[in-house]
N, C-alpha and C positions, 0 to 999 in steps of 0.2 A: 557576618557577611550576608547580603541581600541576594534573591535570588537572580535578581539581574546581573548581576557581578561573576556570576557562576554561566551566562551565558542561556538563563530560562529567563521563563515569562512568573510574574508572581501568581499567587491564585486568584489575585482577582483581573489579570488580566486573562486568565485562562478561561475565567467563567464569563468574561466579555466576547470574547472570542468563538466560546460555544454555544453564545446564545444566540451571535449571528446563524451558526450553523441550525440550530435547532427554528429559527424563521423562516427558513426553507425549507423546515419538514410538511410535508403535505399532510390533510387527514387522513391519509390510508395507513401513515408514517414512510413514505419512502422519501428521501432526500436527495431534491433536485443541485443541479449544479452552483444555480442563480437563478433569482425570481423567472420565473416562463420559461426558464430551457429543459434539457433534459436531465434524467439520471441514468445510472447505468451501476451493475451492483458490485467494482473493484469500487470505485468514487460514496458510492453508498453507503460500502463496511468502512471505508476509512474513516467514512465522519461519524459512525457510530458509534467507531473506538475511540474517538475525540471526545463526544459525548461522555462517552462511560469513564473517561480520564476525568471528565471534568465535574466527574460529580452529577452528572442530567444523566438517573438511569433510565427514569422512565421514557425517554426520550430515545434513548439508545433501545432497550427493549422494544420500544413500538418499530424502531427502524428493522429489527431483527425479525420478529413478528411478519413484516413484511415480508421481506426475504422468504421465509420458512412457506405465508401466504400463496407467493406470486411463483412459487419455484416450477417448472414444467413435469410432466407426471415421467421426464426422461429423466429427472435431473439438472437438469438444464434453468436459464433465465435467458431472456431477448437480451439483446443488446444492450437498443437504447430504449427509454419508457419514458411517455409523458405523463403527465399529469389525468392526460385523459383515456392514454393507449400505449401501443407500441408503435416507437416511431423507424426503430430497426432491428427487422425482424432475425436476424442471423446469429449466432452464440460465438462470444468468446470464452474460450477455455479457461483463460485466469482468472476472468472476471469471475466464473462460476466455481471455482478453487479457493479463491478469495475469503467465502465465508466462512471456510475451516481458523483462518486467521482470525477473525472475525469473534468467533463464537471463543477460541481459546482464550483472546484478549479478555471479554469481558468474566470469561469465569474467573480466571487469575484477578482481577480488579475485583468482583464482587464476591467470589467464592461461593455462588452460587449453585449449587449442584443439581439442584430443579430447572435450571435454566441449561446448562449441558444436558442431564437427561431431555428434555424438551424438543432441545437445537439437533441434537443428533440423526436422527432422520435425516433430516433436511444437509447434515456436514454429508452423512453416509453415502445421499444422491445425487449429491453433486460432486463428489470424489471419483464415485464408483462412475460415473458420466465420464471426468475429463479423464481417468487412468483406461476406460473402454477405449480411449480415442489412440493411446498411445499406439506408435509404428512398432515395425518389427524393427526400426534402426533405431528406437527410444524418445526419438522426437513425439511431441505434441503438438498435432497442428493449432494454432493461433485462434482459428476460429471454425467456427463449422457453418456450410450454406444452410438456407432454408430448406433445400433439399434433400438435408442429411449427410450432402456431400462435405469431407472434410476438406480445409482450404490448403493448399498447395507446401506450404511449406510451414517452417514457427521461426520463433521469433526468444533474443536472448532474452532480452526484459521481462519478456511475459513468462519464459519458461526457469526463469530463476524462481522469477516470485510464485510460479507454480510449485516449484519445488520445496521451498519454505510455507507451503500451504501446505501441503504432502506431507511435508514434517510435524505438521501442528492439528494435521487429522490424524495422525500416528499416537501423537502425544494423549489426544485425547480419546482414544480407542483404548488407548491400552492402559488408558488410567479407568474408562469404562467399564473395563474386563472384556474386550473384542479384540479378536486378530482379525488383522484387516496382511495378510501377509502381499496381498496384490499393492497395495498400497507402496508397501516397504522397497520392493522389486522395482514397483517404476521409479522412487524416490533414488535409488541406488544408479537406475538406468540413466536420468536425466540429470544427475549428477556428474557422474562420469560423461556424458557430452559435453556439457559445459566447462567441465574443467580442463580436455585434451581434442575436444573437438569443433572449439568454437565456427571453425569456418565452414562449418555444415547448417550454420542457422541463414537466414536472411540477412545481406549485409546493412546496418544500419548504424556506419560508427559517426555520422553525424549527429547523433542523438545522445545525450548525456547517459538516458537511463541504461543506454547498452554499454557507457563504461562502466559507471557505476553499481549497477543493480547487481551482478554476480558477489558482488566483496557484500555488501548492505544483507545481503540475502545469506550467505554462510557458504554459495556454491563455491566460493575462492576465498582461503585463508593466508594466514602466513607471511612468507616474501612475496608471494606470487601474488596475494591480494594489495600487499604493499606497492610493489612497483608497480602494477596496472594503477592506482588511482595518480600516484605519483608520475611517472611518464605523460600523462595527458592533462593533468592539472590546469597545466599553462592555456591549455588549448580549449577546455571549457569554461574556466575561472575569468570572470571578465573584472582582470583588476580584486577590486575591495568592493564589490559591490552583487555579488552571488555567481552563481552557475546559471550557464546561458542553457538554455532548452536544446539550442542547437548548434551546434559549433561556429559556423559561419554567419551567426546573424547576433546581432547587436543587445539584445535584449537578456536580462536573467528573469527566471521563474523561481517565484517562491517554493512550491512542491521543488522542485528539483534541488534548488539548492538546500530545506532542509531535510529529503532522503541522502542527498552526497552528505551534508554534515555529520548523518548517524552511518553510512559508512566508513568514512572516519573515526568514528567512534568504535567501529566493530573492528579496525584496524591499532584500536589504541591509541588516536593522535586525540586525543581532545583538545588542544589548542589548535587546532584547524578546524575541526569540529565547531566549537565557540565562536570562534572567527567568522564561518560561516554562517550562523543562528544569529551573528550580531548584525550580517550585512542585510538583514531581507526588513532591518527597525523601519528602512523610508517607505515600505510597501505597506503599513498597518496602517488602517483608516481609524478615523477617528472612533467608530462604536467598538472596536477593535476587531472587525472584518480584514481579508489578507487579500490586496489584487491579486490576478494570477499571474502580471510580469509586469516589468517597466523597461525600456530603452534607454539605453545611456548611449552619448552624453547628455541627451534632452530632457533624461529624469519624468519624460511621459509615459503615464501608464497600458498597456499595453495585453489584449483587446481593450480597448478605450474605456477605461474606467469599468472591467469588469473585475466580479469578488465572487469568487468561486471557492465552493464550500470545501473542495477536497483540498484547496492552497490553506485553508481557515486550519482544517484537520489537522494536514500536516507541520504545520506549526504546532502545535499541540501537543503531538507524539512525537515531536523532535525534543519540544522542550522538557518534558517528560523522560525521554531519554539521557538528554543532558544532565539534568537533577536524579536522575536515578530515584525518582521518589517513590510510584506507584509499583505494585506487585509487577505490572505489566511493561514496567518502562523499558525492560532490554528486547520484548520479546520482537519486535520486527526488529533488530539484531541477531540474523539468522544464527550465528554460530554458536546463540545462549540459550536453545529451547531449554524450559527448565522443567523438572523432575518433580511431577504434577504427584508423583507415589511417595515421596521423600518425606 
């Protein structure tokens, strides 16, 4: 059986796919979105671990390298960063949590232990950064001003995938030999919001990632992750042709629909799963680059023939997931951290 049949990319489309990503690496190695825009370092670690799936270590190491590089002596990174600076100066929380997932993927892939020894630092400061921010009601704000000031409220999306970052700087602390027990307490605290206290975050149920990202992430299992993806299907599923970024607009995004498909996956449907890996085939360009959405019925691309490196990634890591191949492939399937001392 082929692996396209199975609902993955073969390896050499994989390796085509990653080499568009690695075109966009700068000399410093940070990995812009598309030629002249910006990066920003959740979009950053994703293409790294696309890299490191694909077999480009060095590639993924220089990206990581950065990271470790550009990190603020708080813990912290900017926002957004050009090529030549910072284009926005203010911190998100996840983005800077991010590289806990980041740095686990690649060790699971390379079994590098020089390379977590290394990273560690760099996971330590940026954990011990977003778990300082946490409230006394367990929320994480979203992002913090330039001022220091932390920003008003958080957000589901961000604080799931915070929380499955949380879990994968635990993993690797305590495969370390480090207790990190602040760590564990916020992971537990922001757990328990997400699971019985949704309506305490910012409302944003027009947005795919706030259905889906709690079940993808491991915050919600079970029936309860079942029926959430299930109840609202209809309402971001546009047809046979992916998941819409937003509910009331016409268009699907590749990232979106192949995060929902490893949702699925982490719920056990893999023929919904596949389904969705199979609808985002009209969005590959020919070097095998991934637009970041198209509009249906008009089947134009949408930003107008743009190919964004973290829609490239996640393709990548979807297919990857699908295939079960690499050490790493369940690991953004919150509910599989695996057992780094086994």
């Amino acid at each position: 059986m082929q692996p396209e049949s199975l609902g993955a990319l073969t390896d050499e489309q994989i390796h085509a796919t990653a080499s568009t990503i690695r075109e966009q690496q700068t000399s410093t190695g940070m990995i812009l979105w598309f030629s002249e825009g910006h990066a920003d370092t959740w979009n950053h670690t994703e293409a790294a671990m696309a890299l490191s799936t694909a077999g480009l270590r060095a590639a993924a190491e220089q990206a990581f390298d950065w990271l470790a590089r550009t990190q603020r002596s708080d813990g912290s990174w900017h926002h957004y960063y050009l090529s030549d600076g910072v284009e926005d100066a203010k911190v998100d929380t996840n983005c800077c949590a991010y590289v806990a997932t980041g740095v686990l993927h690649h060790f699971l892939t390379t079994g590098d232990k020089s390379f977590l020894d290394g990273m560690w630092p760099t996971v330590k400061s940026a954990l011990d950064f977003v778990v300082g921010h946490q409230t006394a009601s367990g929320h994480i704000p979203w992002a913090i001003h330039t001022s220091g000031t932390p920003w008003s409220y958080s957000l589901v999306t961000g604080s799931s995938s915070t929380l499955h970052s949380l879990r994968c700087g635990i993993a690797i602390a305590s495969h370390l030999e480090y207790e990190r027990p602040e760590w564990e307490f916020a992971a537990v605290r922001l757990a328990n919001l997400l699971r019985n206290h949704e309506g305490q975050f910012e409302p944003k149920r027009r947005w795919a990632m706030d259905w889906y990202y709690p079940v993808l992430t491991g915050a919600l299992s079970g029936t309860v992750a079942t029926e959430r993806l299930q109840t609202r299907f209809d309402e971001f599923a546009l047809e046979d042709h992916g998941v819409r970024c937003v509910s009331d607009q016409p268009w699907v995004t590749t990232a979106e629909t192949c995060e929902c498909a490893m949702a699925f996956l982490a719920i056990g449907d893999e023929e919904m799963a596949h389904r969705l890996f199979e609808s985002i085939k009209p969005l590959r360009d020919s070097d095998g680059a991934y637009f970041t959405g198209m509009v249906f019925p008009e089947g134009i691309t949408f930003p107008d023939n743009e190919r964004s490196t973290y829609s490239s990634a996640a393709v990548i890591l979807a297919s990857d997931a699908l295939a079960n191949k690499s050490p790493a492939s369940r690991l953004l399937i919150g509910h599989g951290l695996p057992n780094l001392d086994s």
